[in-house]
N, CA, C and O of each residue as an XYZ file, in Angstrom:
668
protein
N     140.114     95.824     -0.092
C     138.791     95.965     -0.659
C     138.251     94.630     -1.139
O     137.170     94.072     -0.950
N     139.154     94.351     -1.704
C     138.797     92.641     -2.257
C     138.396     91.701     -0.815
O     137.513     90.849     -0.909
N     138.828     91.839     -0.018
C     138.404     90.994      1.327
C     137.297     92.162      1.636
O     136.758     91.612      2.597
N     136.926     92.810      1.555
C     135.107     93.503      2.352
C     134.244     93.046      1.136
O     133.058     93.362      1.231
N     134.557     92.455      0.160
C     133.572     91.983     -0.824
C     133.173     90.513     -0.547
O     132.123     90.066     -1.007
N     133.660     90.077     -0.110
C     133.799     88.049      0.620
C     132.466     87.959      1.549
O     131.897     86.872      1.450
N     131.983     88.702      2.251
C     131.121     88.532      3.253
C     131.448     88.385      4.489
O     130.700     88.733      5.403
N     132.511     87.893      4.655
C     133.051     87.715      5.926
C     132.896     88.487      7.039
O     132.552     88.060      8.141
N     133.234     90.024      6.664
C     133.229     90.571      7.696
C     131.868     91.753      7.017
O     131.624     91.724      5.811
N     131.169     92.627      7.872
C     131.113     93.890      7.227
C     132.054     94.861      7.451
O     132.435     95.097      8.597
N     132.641     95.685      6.129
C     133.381     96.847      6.474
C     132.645     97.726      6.609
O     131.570     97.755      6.010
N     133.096     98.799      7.550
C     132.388    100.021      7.916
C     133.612    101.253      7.839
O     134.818    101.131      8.056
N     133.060    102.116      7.563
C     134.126    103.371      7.299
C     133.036    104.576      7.346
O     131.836    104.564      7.620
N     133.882    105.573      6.990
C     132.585    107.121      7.500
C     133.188    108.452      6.061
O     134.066    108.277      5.216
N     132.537    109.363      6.226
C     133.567    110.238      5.304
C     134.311    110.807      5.756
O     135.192    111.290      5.044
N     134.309    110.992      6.984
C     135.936    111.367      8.303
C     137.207    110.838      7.845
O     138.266    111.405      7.578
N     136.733    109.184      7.807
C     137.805    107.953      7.529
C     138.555    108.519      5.802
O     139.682    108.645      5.324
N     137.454    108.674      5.454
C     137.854    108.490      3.557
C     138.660    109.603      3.198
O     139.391    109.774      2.222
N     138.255    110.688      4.652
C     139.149    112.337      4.038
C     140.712    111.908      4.651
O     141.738    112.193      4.033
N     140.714    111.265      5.809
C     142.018    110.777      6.225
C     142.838    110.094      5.571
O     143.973    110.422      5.226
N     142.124    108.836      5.326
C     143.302    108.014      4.118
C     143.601    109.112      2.909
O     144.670    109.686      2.705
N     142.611    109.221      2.311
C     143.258    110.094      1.095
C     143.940    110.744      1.452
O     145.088    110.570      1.043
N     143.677    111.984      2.503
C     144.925    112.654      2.620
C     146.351    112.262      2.953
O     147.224    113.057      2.604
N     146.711    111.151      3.577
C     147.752    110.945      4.044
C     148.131    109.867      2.373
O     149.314    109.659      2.104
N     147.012    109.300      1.429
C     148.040    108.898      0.227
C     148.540    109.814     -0.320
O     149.727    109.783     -0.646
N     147.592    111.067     -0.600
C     148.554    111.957     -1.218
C     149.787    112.857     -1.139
O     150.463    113.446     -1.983
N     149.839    112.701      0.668
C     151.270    113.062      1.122
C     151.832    111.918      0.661
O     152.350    112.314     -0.383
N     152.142    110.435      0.772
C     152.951    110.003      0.255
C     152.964    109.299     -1.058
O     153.825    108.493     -1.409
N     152.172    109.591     -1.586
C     151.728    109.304     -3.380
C     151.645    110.510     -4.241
O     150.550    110.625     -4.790
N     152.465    111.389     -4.491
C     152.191    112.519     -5.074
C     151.813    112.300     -6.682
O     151.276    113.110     -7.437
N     152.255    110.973     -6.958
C     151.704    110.376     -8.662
C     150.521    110.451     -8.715
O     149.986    110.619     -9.811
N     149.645    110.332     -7.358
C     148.142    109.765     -7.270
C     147.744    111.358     -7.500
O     148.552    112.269     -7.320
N     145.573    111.664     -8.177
C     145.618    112.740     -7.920
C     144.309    112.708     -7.059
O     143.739    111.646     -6.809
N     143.809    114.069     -6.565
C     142.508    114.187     -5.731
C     141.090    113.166     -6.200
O     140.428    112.369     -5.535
N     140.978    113.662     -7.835
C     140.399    112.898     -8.824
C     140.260    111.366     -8.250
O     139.330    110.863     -7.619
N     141.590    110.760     -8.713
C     141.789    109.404     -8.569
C     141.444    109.293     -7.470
O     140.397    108.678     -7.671
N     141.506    109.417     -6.358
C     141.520    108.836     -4.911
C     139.582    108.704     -4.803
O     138.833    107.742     -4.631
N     139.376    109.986     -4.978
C     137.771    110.355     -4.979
C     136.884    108.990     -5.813
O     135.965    108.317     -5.347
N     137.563    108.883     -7.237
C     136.879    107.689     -7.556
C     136.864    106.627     -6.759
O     135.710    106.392     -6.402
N     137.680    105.846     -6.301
C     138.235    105.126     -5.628
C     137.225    104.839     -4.329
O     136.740    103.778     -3.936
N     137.065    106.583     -3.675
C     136.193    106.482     -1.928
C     134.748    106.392     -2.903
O     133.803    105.889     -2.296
N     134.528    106.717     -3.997
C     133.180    106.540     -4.793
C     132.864    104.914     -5.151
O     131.728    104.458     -5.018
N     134.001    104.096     -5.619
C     133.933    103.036     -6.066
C     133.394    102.063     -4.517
O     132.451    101.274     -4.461
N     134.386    102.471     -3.342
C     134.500    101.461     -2.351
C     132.894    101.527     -1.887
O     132.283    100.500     -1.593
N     132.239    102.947     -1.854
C     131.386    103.264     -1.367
C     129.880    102.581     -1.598
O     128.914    102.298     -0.890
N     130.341    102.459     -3.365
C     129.193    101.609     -4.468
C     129.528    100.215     -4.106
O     128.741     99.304     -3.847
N     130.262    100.203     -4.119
C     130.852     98.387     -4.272
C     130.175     97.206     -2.572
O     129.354     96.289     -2.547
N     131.075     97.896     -1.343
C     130.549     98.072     -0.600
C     129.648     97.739      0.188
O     129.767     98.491      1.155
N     128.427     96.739      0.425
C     127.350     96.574      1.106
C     126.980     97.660      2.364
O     127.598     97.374      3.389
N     126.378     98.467      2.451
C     126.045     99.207      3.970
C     127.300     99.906      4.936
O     127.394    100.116      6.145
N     128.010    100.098      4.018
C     129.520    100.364      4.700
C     129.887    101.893      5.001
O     130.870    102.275      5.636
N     128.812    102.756      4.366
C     128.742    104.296      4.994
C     128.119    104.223      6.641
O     127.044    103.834      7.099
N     129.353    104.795      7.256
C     128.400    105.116      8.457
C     127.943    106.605      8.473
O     128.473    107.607      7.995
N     127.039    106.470      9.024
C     126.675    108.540      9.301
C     125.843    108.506     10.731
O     125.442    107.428     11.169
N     125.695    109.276     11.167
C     124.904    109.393     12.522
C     125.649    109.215     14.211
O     125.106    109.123     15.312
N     127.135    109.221     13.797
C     127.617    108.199     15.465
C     128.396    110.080     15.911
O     128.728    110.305     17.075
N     128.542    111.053     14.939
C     128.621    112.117     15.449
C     128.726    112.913     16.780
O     129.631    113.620     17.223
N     127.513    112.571     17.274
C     127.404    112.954     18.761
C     128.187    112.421     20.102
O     128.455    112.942     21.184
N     128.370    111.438     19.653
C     129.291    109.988     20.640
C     130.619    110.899     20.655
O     131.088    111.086     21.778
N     131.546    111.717     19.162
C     132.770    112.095     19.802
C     133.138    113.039     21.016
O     134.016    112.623     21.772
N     132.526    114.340     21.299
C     132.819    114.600     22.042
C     133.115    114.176     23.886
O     133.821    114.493     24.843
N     132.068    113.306     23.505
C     132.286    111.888     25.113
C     133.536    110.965     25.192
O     133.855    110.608     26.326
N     134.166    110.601     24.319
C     135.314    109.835     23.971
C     136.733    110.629     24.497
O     136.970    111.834     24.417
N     137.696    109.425     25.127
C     138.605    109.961     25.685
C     140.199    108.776     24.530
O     140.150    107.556     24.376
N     141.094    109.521     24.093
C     141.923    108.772     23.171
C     143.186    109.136     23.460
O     143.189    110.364     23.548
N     144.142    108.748     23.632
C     145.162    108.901     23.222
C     145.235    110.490     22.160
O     145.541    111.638     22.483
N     144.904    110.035     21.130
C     144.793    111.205     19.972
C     143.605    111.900     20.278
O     142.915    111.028     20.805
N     142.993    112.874     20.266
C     141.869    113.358     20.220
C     141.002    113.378     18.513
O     139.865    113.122     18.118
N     141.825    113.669     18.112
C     141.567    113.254     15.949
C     141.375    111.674     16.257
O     141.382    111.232     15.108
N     141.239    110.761     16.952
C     140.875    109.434     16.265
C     139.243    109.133     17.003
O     138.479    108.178     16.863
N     139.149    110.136     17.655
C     137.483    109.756     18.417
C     136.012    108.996     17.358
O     135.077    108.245     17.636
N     136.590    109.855     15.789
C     135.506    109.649     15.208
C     135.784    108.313     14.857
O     134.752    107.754     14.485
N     136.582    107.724     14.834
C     136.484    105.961     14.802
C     136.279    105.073     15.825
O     135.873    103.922     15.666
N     136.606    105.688     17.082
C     135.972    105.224     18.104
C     134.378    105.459     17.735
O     133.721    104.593     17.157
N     134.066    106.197     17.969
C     132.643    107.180     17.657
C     131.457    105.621     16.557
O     130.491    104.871     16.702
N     132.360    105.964     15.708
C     131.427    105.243     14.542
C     131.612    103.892     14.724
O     130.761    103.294     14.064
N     132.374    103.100     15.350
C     132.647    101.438     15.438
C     131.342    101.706     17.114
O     130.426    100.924     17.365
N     131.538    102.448     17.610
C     130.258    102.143     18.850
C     129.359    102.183     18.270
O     128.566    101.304     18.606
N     128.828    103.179     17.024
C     127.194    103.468     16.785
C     127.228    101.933     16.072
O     126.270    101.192     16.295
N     127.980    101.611     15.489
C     127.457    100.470     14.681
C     127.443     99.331     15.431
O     126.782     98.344     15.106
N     128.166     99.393     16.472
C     128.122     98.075     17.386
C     129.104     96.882     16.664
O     128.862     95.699     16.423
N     130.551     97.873     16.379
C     131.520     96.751     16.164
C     132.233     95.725     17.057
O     132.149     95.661     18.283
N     132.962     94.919     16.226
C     133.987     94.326     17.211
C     135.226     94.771     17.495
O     135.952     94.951     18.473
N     135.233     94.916     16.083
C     136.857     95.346     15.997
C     137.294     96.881     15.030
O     136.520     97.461     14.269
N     138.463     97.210     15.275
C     138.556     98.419     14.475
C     140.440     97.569     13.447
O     141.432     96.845     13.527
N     140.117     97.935     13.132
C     141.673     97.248     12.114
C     142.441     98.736     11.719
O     142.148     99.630     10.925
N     143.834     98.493     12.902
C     144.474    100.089     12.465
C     146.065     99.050     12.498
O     146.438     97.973     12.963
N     146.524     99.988     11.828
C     148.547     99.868     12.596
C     148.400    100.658     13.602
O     149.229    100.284     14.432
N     147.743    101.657     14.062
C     148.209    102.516     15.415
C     147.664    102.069     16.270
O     146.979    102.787     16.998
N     147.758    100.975     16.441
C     147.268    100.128     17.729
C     147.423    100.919     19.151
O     146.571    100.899     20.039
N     148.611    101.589     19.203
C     148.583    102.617     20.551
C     147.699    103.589     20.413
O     147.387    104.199     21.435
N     147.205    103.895     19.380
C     145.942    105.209     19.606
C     144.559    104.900     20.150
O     143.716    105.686     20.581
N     144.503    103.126     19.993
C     143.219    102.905     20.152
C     143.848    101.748     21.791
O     144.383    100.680     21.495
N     143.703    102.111     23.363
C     144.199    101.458     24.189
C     143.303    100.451     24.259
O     142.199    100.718     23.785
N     143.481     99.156     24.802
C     142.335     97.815     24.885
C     141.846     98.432     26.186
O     140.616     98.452     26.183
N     142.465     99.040     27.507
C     141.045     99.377     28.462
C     140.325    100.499     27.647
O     139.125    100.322     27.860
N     140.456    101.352     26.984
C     139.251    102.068     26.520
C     138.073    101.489     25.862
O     136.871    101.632     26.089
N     138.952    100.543     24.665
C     137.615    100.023     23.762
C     137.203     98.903     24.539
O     136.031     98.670     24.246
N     137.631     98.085     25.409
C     136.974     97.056     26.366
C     135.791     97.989     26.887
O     134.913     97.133     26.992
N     135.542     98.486     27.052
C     134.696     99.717     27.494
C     133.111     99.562     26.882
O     131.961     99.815     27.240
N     133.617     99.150     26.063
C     132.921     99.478     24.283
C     132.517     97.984     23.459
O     131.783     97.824     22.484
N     133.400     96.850     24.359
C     133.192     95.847     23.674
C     133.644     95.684     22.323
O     132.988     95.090     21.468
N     135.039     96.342     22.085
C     135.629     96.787     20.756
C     137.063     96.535     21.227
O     137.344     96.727     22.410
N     137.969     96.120     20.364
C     139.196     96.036     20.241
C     140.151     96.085     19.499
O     139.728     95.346     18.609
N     140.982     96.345     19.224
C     141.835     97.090     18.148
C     142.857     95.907     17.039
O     143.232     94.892     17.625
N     143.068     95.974     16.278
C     143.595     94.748     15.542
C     144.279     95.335     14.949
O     143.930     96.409     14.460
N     145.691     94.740     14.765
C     146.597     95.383     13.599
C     145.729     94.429     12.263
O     144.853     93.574     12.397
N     146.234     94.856     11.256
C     145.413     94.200      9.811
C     146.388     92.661      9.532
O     146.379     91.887      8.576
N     146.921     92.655     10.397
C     148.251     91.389      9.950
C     147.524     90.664     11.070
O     148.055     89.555     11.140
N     146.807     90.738     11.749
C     146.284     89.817     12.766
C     144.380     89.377     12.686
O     143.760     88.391     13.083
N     143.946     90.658     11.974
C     142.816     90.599     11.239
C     142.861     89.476     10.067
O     141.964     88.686      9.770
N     143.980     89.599      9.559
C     143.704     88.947      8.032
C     143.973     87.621      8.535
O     143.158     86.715      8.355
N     145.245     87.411      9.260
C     145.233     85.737      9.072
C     144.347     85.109      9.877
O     144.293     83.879      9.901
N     143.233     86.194     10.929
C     141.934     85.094     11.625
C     140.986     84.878     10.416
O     140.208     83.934     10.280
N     141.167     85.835      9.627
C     139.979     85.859      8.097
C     140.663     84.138      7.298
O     139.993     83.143      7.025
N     141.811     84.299      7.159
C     142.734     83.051      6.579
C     142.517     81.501      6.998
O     142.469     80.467      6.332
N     142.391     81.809      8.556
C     142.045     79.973      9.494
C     140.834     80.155      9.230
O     140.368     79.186      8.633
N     140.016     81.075      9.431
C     138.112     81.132      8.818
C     138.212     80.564      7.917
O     137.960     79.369      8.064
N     138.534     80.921      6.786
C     137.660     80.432      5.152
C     139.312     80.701      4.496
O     139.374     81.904      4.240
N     140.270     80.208      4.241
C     141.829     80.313      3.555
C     141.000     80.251      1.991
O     141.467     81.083      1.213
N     140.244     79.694      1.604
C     140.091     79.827      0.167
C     139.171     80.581     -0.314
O     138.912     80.402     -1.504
N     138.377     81.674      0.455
C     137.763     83.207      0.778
C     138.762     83.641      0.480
O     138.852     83.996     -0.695
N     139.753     83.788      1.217
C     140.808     84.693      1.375
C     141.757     84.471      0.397
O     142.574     85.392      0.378
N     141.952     83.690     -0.348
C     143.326     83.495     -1.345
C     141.980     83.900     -2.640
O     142.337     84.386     -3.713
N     141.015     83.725     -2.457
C     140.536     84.254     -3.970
C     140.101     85.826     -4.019
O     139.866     86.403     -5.080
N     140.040     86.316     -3.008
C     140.272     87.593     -2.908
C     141.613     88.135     -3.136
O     141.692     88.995     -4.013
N     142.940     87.721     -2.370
C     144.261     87.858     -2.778
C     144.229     88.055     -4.435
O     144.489     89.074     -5.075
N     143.899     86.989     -4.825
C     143.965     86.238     -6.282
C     143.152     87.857     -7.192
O     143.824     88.662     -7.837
N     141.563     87.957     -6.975
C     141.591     88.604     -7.513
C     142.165     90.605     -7.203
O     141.905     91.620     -7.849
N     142.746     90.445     -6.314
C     143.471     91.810     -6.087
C     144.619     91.528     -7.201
O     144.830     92.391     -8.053
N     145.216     90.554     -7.194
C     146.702     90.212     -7.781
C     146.466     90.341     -9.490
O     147.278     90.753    -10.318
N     144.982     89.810     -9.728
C     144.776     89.852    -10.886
C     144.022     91.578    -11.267
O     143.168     91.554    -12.154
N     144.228     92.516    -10.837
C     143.508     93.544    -11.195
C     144.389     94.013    -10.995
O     144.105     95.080    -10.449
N     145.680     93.879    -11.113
C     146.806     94.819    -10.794
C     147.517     94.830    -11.866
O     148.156     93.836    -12.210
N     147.510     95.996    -12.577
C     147.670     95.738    -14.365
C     148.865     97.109    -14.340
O     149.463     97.091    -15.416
N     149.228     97.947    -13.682
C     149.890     99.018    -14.045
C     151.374     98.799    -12.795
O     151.013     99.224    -11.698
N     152.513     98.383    -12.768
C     152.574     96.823    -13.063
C     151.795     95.581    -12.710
O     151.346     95.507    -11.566
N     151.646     94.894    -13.306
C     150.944     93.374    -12.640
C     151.895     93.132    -11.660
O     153.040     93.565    -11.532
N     151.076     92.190    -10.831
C     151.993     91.649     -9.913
C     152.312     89.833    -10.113
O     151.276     89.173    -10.030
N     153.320     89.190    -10.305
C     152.782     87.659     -9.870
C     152.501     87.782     -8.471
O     152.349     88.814     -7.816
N     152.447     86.447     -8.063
C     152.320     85.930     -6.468
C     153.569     86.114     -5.661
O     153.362     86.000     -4.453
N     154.702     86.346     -5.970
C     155.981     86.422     -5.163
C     156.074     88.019     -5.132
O     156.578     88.532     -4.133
N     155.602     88.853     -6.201
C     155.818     90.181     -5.968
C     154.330     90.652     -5.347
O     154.256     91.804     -4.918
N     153.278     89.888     -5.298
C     152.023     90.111     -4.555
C     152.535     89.966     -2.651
O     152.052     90.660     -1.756
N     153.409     89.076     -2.503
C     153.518     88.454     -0.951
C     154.559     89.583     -0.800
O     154.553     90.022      0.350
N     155.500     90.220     -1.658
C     156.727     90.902     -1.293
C     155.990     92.252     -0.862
O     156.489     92.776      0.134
N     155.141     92.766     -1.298
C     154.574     93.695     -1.499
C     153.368     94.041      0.265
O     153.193     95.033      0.974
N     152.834     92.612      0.287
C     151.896     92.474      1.718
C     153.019     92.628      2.647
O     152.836     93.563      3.426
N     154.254     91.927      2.826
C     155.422     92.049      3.603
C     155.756     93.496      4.125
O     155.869     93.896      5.284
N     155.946     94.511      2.300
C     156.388     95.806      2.873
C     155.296     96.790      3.735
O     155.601     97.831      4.316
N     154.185     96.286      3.674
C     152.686     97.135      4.585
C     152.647     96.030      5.406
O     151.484     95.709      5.651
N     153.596     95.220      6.002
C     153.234     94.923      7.243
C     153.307     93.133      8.028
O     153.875     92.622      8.993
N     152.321     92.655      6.877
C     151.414     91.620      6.989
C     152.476     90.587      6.933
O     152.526     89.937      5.889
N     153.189     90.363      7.710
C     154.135     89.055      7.679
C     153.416     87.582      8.249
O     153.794     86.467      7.892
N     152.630     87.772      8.926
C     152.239     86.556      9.101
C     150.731     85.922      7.909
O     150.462     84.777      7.547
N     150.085     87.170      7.619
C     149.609     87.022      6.292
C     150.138     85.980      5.065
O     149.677     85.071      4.374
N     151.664     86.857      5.287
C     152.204     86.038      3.963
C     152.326     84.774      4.436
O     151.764     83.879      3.805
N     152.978     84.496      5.468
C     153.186     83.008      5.996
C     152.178     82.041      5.841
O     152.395     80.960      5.294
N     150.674     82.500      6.465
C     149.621     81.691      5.380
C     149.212     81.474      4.421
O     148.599     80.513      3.954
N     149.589     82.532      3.997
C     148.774     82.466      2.172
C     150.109     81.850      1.614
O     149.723     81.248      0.612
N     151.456     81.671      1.713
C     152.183     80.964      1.193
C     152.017     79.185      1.552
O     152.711     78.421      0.881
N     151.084     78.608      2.615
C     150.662     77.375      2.579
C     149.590     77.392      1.425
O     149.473     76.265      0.944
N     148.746     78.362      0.817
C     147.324     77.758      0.158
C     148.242     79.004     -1.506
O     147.612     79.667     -2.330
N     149.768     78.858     -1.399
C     150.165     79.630     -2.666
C     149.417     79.246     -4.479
O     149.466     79.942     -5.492
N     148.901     78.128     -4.294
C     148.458     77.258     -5.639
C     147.596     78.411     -5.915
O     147.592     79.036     -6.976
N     146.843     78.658     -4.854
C     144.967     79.330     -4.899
C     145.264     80.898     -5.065
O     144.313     81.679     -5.070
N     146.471     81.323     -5.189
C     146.527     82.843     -5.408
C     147.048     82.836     -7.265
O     147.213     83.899     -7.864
């Protein structure tokens, strides 16, 4: 969230997207509650610049996926005329489909460190202030990078540990 506030990119998401993540934190966050999460798709939503999509609806049933449940992100990255979609299930979204589309699929560990060679001190003050809003435990910077490691982002850490001063 702290990196869709930078400008860099626009984020785009739908309320399809927002019922999915939540649901799958609360299968594996059972501490978290409906409440909490809801603020949260309320906060991103306010916070945000133009980042509700609505209207790309009609586009799913034309869409062909791997999954048939992931059309509506196909769906909504066409109405908006994205580039990219940023998933880990990189196999749900194939590059001949979204070549199609002029869209291509990015794991977030390959998203972030093109955001990193862009603007590295965009990106470490976003780190920075994620690291600093993390109060229930805080994190330092070694348990901030340990933490990007376990969701994924290994080459993330590998950059942001050259510009470590700025986090």
């Amino acid at each position: 969230m702290h990196l869709a506030l930078t400008d860099l990119f626009r984020a785009k998401w739908t309320d399809e997207i927002h019922d999915e993540w939540i649901r799958n934190v609360l299968k594996h966050r059972p501490d978290l509650t409906q409440e909490r999460l809801q603020r949260t798709r309320n906060l991103m939503n306010a916070n945000v610049r133009d980042c509700l999509v609505s209207g790309y609806e009609n586009l799913i049933p034309s869409l062909t996926l791997p999954d048939k449940n992931d059309r509506h992100v196909l769906a909504a990255a066409i109405f908006v005329g994205a580039d990219v979609i940023v998933t880990y299930n990189l196999s749900d979204f194939p590059s001949e489909t979204l070549a199609q589309y002029g869209i291509e699929a990015q794991h977030p560990d390959e998203f972030i460190t093109y955001l990193i060679d862009l603007a590295p001190s965009v990106v470490c003050k976003a780190a920075k202030r994620q690291r600093m809003s993390l109060k229930n435990p805080p994190k330092n910077v070694d348990e901030l990078l340990t933490a990007y490691e376990k969701q994924g982002l290994f080459q993330t850490v590998v950059k942001l540990r050259l510009h470590q001063e700025l986090l």
